[in-house]
N, C-alpha and C positions, 0 to 999 in steps of 0.2 A: 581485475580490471573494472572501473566504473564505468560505466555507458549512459550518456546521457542522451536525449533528445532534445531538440532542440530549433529555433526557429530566427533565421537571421537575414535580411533584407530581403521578406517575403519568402523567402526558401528555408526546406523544413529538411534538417538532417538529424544525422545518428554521430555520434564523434564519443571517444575516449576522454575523459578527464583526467589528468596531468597537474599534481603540485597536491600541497595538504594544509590551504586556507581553507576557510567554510565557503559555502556558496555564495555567489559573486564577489568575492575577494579578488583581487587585481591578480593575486598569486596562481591564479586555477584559470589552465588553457584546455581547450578541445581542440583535439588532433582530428581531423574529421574521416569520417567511416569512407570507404567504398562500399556501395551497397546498403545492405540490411544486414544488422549482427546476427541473427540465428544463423544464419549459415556461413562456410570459410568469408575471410574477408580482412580487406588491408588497410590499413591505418595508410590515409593518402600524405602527410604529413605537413598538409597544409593546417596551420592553427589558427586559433582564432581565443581571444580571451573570452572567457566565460561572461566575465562581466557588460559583455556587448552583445549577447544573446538573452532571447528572454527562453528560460528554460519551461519547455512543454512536460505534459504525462508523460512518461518515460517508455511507454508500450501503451499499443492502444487496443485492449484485448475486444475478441470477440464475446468473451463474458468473464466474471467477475464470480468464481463460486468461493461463496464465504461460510467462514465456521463459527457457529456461534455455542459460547458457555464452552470454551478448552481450555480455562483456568477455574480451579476451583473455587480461589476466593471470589475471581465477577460473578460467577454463577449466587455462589451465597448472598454477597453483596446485595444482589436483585432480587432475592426470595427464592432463588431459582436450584435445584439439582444439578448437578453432574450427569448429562444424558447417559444411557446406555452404548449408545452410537451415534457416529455425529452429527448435528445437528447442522446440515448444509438447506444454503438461499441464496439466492441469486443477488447482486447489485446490478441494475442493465451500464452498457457503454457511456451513458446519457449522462449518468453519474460522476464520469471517471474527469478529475480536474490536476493540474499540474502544482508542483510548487510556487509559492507567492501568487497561486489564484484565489479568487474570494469562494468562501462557503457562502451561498445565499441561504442567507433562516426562511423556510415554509412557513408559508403564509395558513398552515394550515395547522399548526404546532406550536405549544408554548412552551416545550420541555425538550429544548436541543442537547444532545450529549456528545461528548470527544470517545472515541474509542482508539486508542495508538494500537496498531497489528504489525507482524511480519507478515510479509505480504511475498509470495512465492512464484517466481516468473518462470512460466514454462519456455523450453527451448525450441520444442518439433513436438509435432503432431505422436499424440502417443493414448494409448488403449489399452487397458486391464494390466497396468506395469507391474510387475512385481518388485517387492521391496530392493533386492539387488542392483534393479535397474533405474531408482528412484532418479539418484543423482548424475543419471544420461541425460534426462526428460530436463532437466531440473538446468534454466538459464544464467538464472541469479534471484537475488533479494531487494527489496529494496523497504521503504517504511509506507503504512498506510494508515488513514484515519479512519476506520468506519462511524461516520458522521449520523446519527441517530436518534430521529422523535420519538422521542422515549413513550410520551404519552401517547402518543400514535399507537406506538408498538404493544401497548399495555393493552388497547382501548381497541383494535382492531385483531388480535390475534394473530394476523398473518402480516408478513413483516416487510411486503412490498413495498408499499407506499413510504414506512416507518423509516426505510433503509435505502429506498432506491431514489428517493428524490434527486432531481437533477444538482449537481455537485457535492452529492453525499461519498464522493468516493475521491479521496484527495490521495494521488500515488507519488514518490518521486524523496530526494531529487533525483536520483537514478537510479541504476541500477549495479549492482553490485556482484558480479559471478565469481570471487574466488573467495567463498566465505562458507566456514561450518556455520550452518543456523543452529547446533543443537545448545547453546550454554548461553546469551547475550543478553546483555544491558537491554533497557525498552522504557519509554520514561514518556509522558506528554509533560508541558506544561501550559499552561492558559497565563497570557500577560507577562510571563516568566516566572510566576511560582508552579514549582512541581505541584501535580495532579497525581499524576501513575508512575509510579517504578516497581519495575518487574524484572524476570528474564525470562527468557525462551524454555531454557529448562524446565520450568513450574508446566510447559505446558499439560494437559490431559494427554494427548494424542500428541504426536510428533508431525515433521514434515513428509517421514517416509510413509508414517501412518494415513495423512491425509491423502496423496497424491493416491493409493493403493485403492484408500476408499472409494472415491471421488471416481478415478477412473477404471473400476469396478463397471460403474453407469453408463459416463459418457466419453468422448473422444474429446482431448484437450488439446490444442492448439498452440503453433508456437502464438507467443502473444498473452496467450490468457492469464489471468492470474489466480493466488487463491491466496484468503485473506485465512490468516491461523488461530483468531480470535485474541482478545485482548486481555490483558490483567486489570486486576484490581484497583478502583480507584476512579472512575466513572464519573462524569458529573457535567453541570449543566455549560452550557456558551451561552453569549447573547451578544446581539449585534454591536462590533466596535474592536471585540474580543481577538488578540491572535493567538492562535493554539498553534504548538510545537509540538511534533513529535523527531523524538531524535534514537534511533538504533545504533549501538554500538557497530562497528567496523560497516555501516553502510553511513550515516549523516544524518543530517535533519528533515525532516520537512514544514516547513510553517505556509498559514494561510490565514486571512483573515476574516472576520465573519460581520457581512452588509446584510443589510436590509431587500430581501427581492424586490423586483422591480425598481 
C-alpha cells in the first residue's frame, strides 16, 4: 500500500494512493485514512484526487539517522574507504521537505550535491531489534535525497551544517509498505539526464543491517527514518536545476533548486 500525506483545504491527512499514473496524474485518488497509519486503521472511503492536493513529507520524523559511504563505488568515487562500521549522522526535522518543494542552495556553499537513498520508514517505537525482528519495526520505504555541500563537507569535517541545512532532506512521494528493499532500481536525474543508477543490492550493509546497528544505541520511533546511503554518480545542482530521484516499486520524487531567500 502507498501512503501518502498530504494537505487539502487547510487540513492535513494521511490517505492510501489508488490508480498507477505518476504523481499528480488525474488517474491517482487518495482514499483518506482514519487516524494515523502506524497503527490498525481504516481506509474511510471518502476520495479525493491526488491532483487537488499538494502532497506533504510523507512522515514527519522525530529524527533523520543517516548512512554514509554504503556503496562502494560513492565511497571511491569521493577518495573515500569503505568504513569498518557504519558511518551514522544525523539530518535534523528542519531539513526534512516534501515532493515538488524547493531545495533552497546555502548561502553558504558553492558545491551542492544530489545524493538519491532508500530511505526506511519505521513503524513503532523499537529498541536493540534483532535482525529477525527487523521487518516488524520496518513501516515502509519511500525515496530520499541527501542534499549535500560537498565543500562544506570536505572543509569542515563534521557534517552537520554540510547535511543538515534546512531543506537538505527532500522525502516522498510516499510511502511504500509492501515492498522487499533488498534488490531495486535507484536512479537521480538532474533536468532529466541520468546522474546515478544503482540498486539496493550493491549496498555495503543491508536494511536489516542498519536497523540492528542503529538501534543498538538509540530507541527509534514510529516516524523516523533512516537514510541507507547512495550509489555512485554524485555531482553538483545549481539553482533552476530539478533533480529526480526515482525508486523502483516506490516512484519518484522531484524538487527544484531556488536561490535562498
Amino acid at each position: 500500500m502507498r501512503i501518502a500525506r498530504f494537505s487539502i483545504d487547510g487540513n492535513v491527512a494521511f490517505g492510501a494512493v489508488e490508480g498507477e499514473s505518476a504523481p499528480g496524474a488525474e488517474g491517482l485518488v487518495l482514499d483518506i485514512i482514519k487516524g494515523i497509519p502506524y497503527a490498525d486503521f481504516e481506509l474511510s472511503g471518502t476520495k479525493v484526487p491526488l491532483s487537488k492536493v499538494r502532497l506533504l513529507p510523507p512522515v514527519l520524523p522525530n529524527k533523520v539517522v543517516a548512512i554514509g559511504r554504503n556503496y562502494a563505488e560513492h565511497a571511491a568515487e569521493l577518495g573515500n574507504e569503505v568504513p569498518e562500521v557504519p558511518v551514522a549522522f544525523f539530518k535534523p526535522t528542519t531539513s526534512v521537505i516534501g515532493s515538488g518543494d524547493a531545495i533552497e542552495y546555502p548561502s553558504f556553499s558553492n558545491d551542492l550535491h544530489h545524493e538519491a537513498e532508500l530511505a526506511v520508514v519505521i513503524g513503532r517505537m523499537c529498541r536493540e531489534v534483532p535482525r529477525e525482528r527487523v521487518k516488524d519495526v520496518v513501516f515502509g520505504y519511500t525515496c530520499a535525497n541527501d542534499v549535500t555541500a560537498r565543500d562544506v563537507q570536505q572543509r569542515e569535517k563534521q557534517w552537520a551544517r554540510a547535511k543538515g541545512f534546512d531543506t537538505a532532506c527532500p522525502l516522498g512521494p510516499w510511502v511504500e509498505t509492501d515492498l522487499d528493499p533488498s534488490d531495486l532500481t535507484i536512479q537521480c536525474t538532474v533536468n532529466g539526464q541520468q546522474r546515478q543508477l544503482g540498486r539496493t543490492s550493491e549496498m555495503v550493509r543491508s536494511v536489516e543491517d542498519l536497523v540492528v546497528h542503529i538501534t543498538e544505541a538509540m530507541t527509534l520511533l514510529p516516524g523516523d527514518v533512516i537514510l541507507t546511503g547512495t550509489p555512485a554518480g554524485v555531482g553538483p545542482l545549481t539553482v533552476g536545476d530539478e533533480v529526480a530521484v526515482t525508486i523502483e516499486g516506490i516512484g519518484t520524487l522531484t524538487n527544484k533548486v531556488i536561490k535562498r531567500g
